[in-house]
C-alpha positions as MATLAB code, in Angstrom:
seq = 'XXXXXXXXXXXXXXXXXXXXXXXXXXXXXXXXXXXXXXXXXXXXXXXXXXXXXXXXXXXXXXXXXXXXXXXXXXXXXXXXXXXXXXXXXXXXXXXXXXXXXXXXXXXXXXXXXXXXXXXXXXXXXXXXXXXXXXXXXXXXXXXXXXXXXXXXXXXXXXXXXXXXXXXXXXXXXXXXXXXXXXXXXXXXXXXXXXXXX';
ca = [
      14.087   -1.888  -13.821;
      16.039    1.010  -14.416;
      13.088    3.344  -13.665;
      11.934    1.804  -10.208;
      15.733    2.058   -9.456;
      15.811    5.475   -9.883;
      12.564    6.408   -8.450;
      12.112    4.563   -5.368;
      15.942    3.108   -4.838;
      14.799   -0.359   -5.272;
      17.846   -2.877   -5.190;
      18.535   -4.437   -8.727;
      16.359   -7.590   -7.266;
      14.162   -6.470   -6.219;
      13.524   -4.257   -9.176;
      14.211   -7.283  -11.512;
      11.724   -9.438   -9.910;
       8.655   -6.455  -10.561;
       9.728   -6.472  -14.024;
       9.837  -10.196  -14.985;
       6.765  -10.967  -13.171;
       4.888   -8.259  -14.531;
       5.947   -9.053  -18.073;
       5.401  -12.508  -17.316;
       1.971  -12.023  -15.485;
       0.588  -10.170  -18.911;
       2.535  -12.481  -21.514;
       4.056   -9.286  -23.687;
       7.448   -8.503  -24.052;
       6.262   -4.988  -24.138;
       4.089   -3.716  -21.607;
       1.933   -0.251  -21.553;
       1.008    1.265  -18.527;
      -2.492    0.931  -19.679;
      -1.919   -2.800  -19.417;
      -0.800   -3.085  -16.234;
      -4.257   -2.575  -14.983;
      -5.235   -5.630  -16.804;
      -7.933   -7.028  -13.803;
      -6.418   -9.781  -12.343;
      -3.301  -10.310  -13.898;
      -1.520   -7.326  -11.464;
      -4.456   -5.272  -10.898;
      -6.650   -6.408   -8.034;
      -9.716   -5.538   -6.243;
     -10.032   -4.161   -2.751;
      -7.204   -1.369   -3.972;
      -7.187    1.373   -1.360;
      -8.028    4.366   -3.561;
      -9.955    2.849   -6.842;
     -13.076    1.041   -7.237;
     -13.366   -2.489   -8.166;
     -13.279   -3.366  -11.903;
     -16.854   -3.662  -13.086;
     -18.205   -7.119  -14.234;
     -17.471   -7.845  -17.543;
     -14.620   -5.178  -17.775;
     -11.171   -6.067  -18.573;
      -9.505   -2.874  -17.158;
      -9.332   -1.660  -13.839;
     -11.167    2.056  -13.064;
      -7.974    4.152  -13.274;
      -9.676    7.369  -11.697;
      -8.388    7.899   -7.717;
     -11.618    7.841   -5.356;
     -10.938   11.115   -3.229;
     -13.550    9.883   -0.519;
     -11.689    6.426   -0.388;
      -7.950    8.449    0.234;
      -9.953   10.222    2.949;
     -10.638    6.874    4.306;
      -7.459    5.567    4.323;
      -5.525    8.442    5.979;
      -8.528    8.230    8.544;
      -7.723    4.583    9.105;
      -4.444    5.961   10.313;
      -4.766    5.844   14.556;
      -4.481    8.144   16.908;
      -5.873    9.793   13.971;
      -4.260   13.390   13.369;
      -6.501   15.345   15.788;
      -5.281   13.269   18.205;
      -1.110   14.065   17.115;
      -1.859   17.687   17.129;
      -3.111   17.621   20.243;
      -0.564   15.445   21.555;
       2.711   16.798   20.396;
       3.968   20.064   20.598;
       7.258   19.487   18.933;
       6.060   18.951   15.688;
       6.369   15.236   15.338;
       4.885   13.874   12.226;
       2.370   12.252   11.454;
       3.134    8.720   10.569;
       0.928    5.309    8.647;
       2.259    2.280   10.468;
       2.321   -1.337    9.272;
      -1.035   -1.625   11.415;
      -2.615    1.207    9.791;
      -1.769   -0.042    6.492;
      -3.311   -3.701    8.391;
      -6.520   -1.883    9.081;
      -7.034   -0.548    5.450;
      -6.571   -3.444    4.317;
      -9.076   -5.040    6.147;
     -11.527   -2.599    5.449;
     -10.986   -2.205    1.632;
     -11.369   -6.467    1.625;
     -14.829   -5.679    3.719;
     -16.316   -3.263    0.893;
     -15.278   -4.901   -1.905;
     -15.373   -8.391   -3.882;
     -13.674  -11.480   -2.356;
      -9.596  -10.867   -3.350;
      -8.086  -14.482   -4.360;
      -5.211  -15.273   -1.691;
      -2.221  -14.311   -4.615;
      -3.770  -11.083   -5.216;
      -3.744   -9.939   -1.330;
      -0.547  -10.976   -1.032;
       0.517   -8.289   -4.508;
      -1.511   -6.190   -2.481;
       0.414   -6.758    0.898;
       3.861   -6.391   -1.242;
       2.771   -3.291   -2.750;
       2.642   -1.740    0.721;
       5.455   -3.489    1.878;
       7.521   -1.668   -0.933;
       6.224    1.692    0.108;
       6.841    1.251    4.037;
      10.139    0.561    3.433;
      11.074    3.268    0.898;
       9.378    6.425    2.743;
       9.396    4.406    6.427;
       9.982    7.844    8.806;
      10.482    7.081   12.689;
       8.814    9.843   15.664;
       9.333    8.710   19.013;
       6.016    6.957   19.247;
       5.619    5.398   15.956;
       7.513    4.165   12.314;
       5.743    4.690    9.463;
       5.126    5.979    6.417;
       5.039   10.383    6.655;
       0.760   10.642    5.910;
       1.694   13.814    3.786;
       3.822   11.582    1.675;
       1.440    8.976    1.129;
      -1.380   11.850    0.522;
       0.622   12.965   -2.245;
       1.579    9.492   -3.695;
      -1.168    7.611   -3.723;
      -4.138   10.691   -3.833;
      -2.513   12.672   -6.699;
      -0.410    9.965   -8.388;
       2.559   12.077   -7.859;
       5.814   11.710   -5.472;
       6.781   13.662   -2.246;
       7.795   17.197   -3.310;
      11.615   16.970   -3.174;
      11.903   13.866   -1.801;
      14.940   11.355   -3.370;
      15.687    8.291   -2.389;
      17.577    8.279    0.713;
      18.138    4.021    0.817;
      18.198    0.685   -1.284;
      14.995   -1.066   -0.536;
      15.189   -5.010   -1.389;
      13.695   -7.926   -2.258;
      13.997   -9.777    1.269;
      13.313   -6.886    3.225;
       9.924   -6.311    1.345;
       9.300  -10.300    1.772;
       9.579   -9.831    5.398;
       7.242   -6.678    5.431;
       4.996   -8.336    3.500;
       4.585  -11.550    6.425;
       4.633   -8.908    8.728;
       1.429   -7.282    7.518;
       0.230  -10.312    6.753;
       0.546  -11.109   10.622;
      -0.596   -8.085   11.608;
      -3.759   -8.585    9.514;
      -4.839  -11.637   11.182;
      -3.794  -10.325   14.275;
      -6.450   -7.176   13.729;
      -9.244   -9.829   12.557;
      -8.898  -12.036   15.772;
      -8.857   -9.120   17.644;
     -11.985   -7.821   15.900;
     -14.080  -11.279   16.059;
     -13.166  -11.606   19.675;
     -14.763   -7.770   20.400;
     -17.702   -9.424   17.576;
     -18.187  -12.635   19.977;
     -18.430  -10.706   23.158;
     -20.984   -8.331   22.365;
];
């Protein structure tokens, strides 16, 4: 608790209820990080950066797929060629709930089917991360792309960035419908293009 309070400037809650669940989830009253990538206990398929766990396995591929962080930044639209192009005052370039909606989508194409409970952790872990880093330019809020680069491609966190806010258990729960929305919103979209063709 302490740690993701510290780190990320998650609200005792909020921080409580990763915790519990987590220990919970795995049955131990101590937990190694190893274990947290227990498959299917918090660990899920369809992650945006790591392969599936491999039948028969009981841990989760820990190694980062740099191909698959590509993907995900490239899911990010108008993709940065586009912001360069378009803004001469430097305005950053941003992932928005709908980008994080399309890699989602995409990662649940390529991979095994993800039980309902385990795209919803999914969902939440984003949620988390678009509120603690969430940036605004005058087009777009979102998390800063060279943020998320760093975090979820190298495993480390934004050079000198501190938390700057509390981030909390209801606002993640909100996100987290909002994506959810936003996904099925994306899919309609997409089978409408599919049925017209």
């Amino acid at each position: 608790m302490n740690g993701l309070k510290a780190c990320y400037g998650l609200t005792t809650p909020l921080a409580a209820f990763l915790s519990y669940v987590g220990f919970a989830v795995l049955f131990k009253r101590r937990v190694s990080l190893y274990e947290i990538g227990k498959h299917n206990k918090i660990e899920h398929d369809a992650s945006l950066v790591h392969h599936d766990t491999p039948e028969g396995q009981d841990f989760a591929p820990t190694e980062i797929d740099q191909a698959l962080v590509d993907a995900l930044i490239q899911d990010v639209k108008p993709d940065a060629k586009e912001v360069e192009a378009l803004s001469e005052d430097g305005e950053r370039f941003l992932m928005s709930i709908e980008d994080v909606a399309r890699a989602r989508i995409r990662r649940e194409k390529e991979c095994r089917a993800v039980p309902s409970i385990r795209s919803k952790i999914a969902r939440g872990e984003m949620a988390i991360i678009l509120g603690v880093w969430e940036a605004k330019s005058k087009s777009k809020a979102g998390i800063p792309v060279e943020y998320m680069r760093s975090w979820i491609g190298h495993e480390r966190l934004p050079e000198g960035w501190k938390p700057d806010h509390a981030e909390g258990l209801l606002a993640v729960m909100r996100r987290e419908k909002a994506l959810a929305a936003t996904i099925e919103r994306l899919r309609s979209e997409e089978a409408a293009k599919d049925k017209a063709k």
